[in-house]
N, C-alpha and C positions, 0 to 999 in steps of 0.2 A: 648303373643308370639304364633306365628301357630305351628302346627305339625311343616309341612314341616321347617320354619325358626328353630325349635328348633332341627331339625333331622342336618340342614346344621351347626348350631351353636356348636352343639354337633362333630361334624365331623372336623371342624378346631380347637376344643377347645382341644381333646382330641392330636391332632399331633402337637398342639404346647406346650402341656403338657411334651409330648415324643420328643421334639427338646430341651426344656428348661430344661429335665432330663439328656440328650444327651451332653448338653451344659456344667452342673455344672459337668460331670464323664468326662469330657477332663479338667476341671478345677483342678479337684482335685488326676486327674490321677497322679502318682507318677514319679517324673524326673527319670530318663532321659524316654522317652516313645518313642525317634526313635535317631538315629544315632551322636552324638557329631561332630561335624568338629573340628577340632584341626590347626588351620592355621597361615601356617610358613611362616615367611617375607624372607626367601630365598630359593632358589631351593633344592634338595636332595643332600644329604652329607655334608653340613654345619653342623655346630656345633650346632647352635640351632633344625634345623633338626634332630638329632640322639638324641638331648634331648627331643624333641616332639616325635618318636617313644618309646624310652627307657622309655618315659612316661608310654603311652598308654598298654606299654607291660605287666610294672607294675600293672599300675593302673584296668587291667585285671582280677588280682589275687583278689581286694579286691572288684569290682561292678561288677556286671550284665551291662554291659553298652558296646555300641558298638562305637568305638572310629576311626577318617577318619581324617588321616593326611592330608592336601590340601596344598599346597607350592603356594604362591603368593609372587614371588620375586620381586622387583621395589622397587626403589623410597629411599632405605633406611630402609623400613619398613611402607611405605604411604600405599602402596599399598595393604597391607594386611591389616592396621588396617580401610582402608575405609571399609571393606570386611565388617569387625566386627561391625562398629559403623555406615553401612548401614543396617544391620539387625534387625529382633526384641532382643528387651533384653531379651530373654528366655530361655539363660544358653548355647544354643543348637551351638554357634562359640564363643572358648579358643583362646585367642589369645597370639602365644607365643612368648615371646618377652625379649630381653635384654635389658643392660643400652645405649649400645650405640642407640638404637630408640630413647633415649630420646635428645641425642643430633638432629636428625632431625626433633623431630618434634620440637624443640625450632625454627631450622631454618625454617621449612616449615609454621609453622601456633601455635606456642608456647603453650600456657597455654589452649587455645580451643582443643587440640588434648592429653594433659594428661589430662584434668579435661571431657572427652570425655569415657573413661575409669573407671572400677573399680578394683583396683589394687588390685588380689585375693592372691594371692602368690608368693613370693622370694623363688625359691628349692635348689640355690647353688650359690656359689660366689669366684670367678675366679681370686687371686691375679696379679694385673699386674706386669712385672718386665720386666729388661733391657737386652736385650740380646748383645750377641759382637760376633766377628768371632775371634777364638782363631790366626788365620791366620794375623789377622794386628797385625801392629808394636803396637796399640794402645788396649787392650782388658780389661782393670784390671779396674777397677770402680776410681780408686782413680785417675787413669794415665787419665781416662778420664775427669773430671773435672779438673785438673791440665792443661792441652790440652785447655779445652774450655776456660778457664779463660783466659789462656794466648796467645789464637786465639781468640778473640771475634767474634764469626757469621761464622764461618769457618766449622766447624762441621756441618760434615750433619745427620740427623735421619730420618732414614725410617719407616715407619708403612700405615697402608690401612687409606686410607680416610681423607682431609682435615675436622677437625672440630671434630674427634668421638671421642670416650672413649681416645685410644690409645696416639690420636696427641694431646688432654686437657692433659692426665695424664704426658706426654713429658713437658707442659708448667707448668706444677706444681711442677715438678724436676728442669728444668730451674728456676724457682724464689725461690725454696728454695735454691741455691746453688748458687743465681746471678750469672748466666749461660747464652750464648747467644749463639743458635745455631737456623740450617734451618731444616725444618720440609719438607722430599720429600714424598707426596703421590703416592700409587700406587693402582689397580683398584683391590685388592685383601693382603692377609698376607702374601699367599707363592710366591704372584712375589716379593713382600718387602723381605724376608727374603733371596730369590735369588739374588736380587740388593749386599743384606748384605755378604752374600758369597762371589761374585763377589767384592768385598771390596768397592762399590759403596758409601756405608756408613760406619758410624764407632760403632753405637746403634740402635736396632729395641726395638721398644717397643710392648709388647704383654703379653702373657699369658705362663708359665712356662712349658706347656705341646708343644708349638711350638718348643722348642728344643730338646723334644724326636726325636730319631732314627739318628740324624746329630754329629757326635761325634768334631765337627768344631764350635759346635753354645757352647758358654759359657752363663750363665747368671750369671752376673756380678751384678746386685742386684735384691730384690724380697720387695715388699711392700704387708708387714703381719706381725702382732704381734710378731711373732717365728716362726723361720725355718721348712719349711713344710717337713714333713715325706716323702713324693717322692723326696725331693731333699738336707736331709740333709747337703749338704758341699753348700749351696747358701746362703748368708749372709741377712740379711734385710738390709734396710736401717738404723736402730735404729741403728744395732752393727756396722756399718760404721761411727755413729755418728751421725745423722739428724733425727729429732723427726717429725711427723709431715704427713710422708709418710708410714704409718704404715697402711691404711684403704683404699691404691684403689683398688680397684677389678670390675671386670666385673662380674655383677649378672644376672642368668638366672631365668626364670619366666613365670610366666602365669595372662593373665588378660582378663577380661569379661566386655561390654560394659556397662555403666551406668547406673543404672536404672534396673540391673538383681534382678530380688525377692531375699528379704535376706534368705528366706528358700531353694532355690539353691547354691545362695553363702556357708549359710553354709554345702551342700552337698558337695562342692569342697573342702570346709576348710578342713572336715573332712579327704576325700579323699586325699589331699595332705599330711596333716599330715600320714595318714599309707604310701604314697610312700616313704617321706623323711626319716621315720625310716624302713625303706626295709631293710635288709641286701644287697641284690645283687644289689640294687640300690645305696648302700653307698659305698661298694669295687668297682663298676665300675668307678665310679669317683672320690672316694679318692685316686686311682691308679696314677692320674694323677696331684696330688695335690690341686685338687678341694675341697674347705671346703662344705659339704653339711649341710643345715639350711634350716628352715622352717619361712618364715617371713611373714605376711598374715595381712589382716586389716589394720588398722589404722596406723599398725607401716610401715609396708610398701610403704600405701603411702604417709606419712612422708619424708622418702625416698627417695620416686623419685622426691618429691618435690624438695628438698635438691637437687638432681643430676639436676635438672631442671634450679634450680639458679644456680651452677658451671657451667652446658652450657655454660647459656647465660652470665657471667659475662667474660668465656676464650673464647669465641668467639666474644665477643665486643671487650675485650681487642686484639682480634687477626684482627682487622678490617673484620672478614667474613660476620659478621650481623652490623647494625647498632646500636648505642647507641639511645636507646629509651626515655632514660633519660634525655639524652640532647636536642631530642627532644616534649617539653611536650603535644606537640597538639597529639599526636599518642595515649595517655590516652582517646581522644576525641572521637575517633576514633570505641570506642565500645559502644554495648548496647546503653542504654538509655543517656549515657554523647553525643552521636554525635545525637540522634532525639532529646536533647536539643537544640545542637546547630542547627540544621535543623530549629526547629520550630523558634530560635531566629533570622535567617538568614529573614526567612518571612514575620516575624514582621517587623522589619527594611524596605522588600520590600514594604508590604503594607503601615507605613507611611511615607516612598519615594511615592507613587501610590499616596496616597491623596493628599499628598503637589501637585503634580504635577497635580490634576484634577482639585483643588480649585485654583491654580494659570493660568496665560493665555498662558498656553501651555498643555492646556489638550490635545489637537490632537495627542501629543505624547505619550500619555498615555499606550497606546496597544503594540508600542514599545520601549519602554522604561522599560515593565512588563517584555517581554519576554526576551529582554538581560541582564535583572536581575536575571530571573529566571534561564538560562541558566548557567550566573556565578555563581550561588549559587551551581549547577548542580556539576559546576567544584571544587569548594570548597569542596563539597561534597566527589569527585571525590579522590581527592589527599588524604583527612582525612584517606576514607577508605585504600587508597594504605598504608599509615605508619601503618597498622599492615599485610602488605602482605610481601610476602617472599624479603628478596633485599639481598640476598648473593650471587649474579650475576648481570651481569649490565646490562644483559637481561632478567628478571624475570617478578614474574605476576604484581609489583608495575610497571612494564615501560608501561605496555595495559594503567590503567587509567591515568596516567601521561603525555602520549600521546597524549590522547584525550583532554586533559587540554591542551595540546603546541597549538594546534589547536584552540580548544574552546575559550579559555581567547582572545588572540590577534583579533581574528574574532569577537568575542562581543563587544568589546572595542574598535575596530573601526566603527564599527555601531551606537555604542553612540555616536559617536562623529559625524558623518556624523547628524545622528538624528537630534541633539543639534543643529548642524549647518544649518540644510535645514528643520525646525520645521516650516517653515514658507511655505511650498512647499509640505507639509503632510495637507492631507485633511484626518480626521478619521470621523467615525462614531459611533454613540451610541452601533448599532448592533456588528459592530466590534471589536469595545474594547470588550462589552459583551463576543463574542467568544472567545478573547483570555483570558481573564481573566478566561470562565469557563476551557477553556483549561490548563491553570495555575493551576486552581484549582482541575482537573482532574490527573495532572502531584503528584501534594501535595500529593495527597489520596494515588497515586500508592507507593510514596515511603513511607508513614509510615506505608501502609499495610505490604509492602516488609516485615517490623519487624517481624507480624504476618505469615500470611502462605508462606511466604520466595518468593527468587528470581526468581524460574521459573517458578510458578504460575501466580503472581501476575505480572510478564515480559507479559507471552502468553496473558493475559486479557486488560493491559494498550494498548498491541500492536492492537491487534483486534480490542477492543474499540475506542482505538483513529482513527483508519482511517475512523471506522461508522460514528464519530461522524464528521469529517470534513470533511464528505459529500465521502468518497471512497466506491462506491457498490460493488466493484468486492470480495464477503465474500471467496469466495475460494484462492485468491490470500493471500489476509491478513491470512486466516490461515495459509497459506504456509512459507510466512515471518516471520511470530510468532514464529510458530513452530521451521524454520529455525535455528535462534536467539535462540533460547532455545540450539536446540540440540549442536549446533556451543557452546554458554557459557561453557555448561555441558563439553564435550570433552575437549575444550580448557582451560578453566579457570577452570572448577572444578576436573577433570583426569589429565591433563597433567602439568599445571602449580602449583594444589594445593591451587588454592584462595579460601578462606574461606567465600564463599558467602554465607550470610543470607540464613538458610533452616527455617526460620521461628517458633515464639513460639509453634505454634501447632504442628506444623509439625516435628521438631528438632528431637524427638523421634524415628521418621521413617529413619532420615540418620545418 
């Protein structure tokens, strides 16, 4: 080795010494090292909002740590937890969150959006109970279920939101009491409890602190073990007689995206555990009949599991989502059961393709590949739409279903034309070639998809395919690539919430 060489070798050896020292002291730097985001799936002064500040206020007294409430309202709670589970998993976005999120993400994209999550902590839990207007003819728990028995469907019940905690726990009373009443949503609690005022209805269902300060709002039953101390003269359900409704509550909480270091996690365990035995943290909320607990781990997400199956079995039963069950192709639909069926669709094409080369209508070979391939497209198509959202009858399952109404009937008549005028089709060697590697370029794109996900492996199939079928204009094809991307992204992955493939590698980064 020269001087000189061992002067330059010594010179980068020694600064990637001092980058590789640099490297392992942000490794092993101690959490938090810069600002917490704390982010809320609703605007300021919600409830879970004043429990993500009340947090932070707390949680003050016992870390060094600097805490930034962020409000990302939409969606139900989509809108915040893509926040979260677009980030890295590095502790540094709490996502705060109740039970009712779990009823949307059942409807937006189900078990992909809680197992997307690491369920850190349950701080408190919010009996629900039946509220009445002392003002109607009708207010007294017993007078009401006597009323609905003997009105079947007549009864109306108010509460926020078709499908959430509020309107399940409504159909949980209804079937324990074989009850038949109409559930009116409204785009918040306090137009619902106004409706209720207004005698618009005859039960709002909610939380026991919504009739503070209204000396008009009775609650006429409360589902909890024993009479809570803010509201000694409120009955359970139990002393009314019916077992059963002793455990619904609305739980508040906090959760971190998947995959966060268990040595952060346990920074938070710890942490939450000193808020939940706060003193000023347990009289602020047992003021208002809030039971305050600590539930973290494993038990918790136990839990939301459990709240996860109630969802989806009161929302099937409510016809809002579909029964998955009865249809079993949508099990297909995921993971590696639908690149089974992918790969098995192509078998079948390929020896379709043979029989057809070795017989004497090879000419048809090229197209015949490619209306095959097209319908596999569509098969494809529809599999993935039964696990996209269909709680609406314009959702993101009607985009690929769509493109099936079109695709299926247009392929299938081409076959048939094919079939029929295979005698007026001149092919060639070269062109079959084309399309088959065409076909086989198509293949590749979708089981990469698996891997580095949808809008990757989209902008490359896009670009690629026009070079290869002879399109020079490279700048246009980027354009349209790109296009098609950004257009998916906004439309199907922000606004409709489709669960497009982000890819084995990549999954981590969204």
């Amino acid at each position: 080795m020269t001087p000189k060489f061992r002067k330059v070798f010594s010179f980068f050896n020694h600064r990637f010494l001092i980058l590789l020292i640099f490297s392992f002291g942000l490794l092993l730097a101690e959490f938090p090292s810069k600002p917490i985001k704390v982010v809320v799936y609703t605007g300021p002064g919600g409830l879970i909002d004043i429990t993500a500040r009340k947090f932070t206020a707390i949680a003050n007294k016992y870390v060094d740590a600097t805490f930034v409430v962020e409000n990302k309202p939409g969606a139900g709670g989509i809108v915040a937890l893509k926040k979260v589970i677009q980030s890295p998993a590095d502790g540094y976005n709490l996502y705060a969150c109740t039970k009712s999120n779990i009823a949307k993400f059942i409807l937006a994209g189900g078990d992909n959006y809680v197992d997307a999550l690491h369920w850190t902590a349950m701080l408190m839990a919010d009996p629900e109970c039946v509220i009445t207007n002392k003002k109607n003819d009708i207010s007294d728990w017993k007078a009401i279920v006597n009323h609905a028995k003997n009105n079947p469907g007549e009864q109306n019940w108010v509460g926020p939101a078709t499908g959430g905690l509020d309107h399940v726990t409504a159909m949980k009373i209804w079937d324990k009491y074989s009850m038949e009443a109409k559930w009116i949503p409204f785009k918040s609690g306090g137009k619902a409890l106004a409706s209720l005022l207004g005698k618009q209805g005859i039960a709002y269902v909610g939380n026991p602190r919504d009739a503070l300060g209204n000396p008009d709002l009775y609650i006429a039953a409360v589902s909890s073990r024993q009479r809570l101390d803010a509201f000694p003269d409120t009955p359970t359900f139990t002393e009314l007689g019916m077992s059963g409704l002793e455990n619904e509550f609305m739980w508040r909480g906090f959760a971190l995206k998947a995959g966060t270091p268990p040595e952060i996690i346990d920074w938070y365990t710890a942490l939450f555990k000193k808020v939940t035995a706060d003193p000023n943290w347990r009289e602020f909320w047992g003021r208002g009949g809030i039971d305050v607990e600590f539930i973290g781990g494993d038990d918790f997400t136990e839990m939301v599991r459990e709240d996860a199956a109630t969802f989806e079995y009161y929302l099937t039963k409510s016809a809002i989502i579909s029964d998955s069950n009865i249809n079993g192709l949508a099990k297909l639909a995921k993971g590696y059961p639908l690149m089974g069926v992918i790969i098995g669709l192509f078998i079948v094409l390929a020896i379709i393709g043979l029989m057809i080369y070795n017989s004497g209508a090879s000419q048809i070979l090229g197209r015949v590949m490619v209306i095959g391939f097209f319908l596999i497209v569509s098969a494809v198509f529809y599999l993935q739409s039964l696990i996209f959202p269909v709680n609406s009858v314009i959702g993101a399952a009607a985009i690929p279903r769509l493109w099936i109404t079109v695709l299926v009937p247009l392929n299938l008549l081409l076959l048939m034309r094919t079939i029929r005028r295979q005698e007026e089709i001149e092919g060639s060697g070269s062109k079959i070639n084309l399309v088959l590697a065409f076909i086989g370029f198509l293949v590749v794109y979708l089981i990469v998809m698996l891997y580095i996900g949808y809008f990757i492996s989209t902008f490359v199939f896009v670009v690629g395919s026009a070079i290869y079928l002879g399109y020079d204009k490279l700048k246009i094809s980027l354009m349209v690539a790109a296009g098609w991307v950004l257009f998916s992204y906004i439309i199907f992955y922000k606004i409709l919430f489709v669960p497009l493939p982000m890819g084995v590698i990549f999954e981590g980064l969204f």
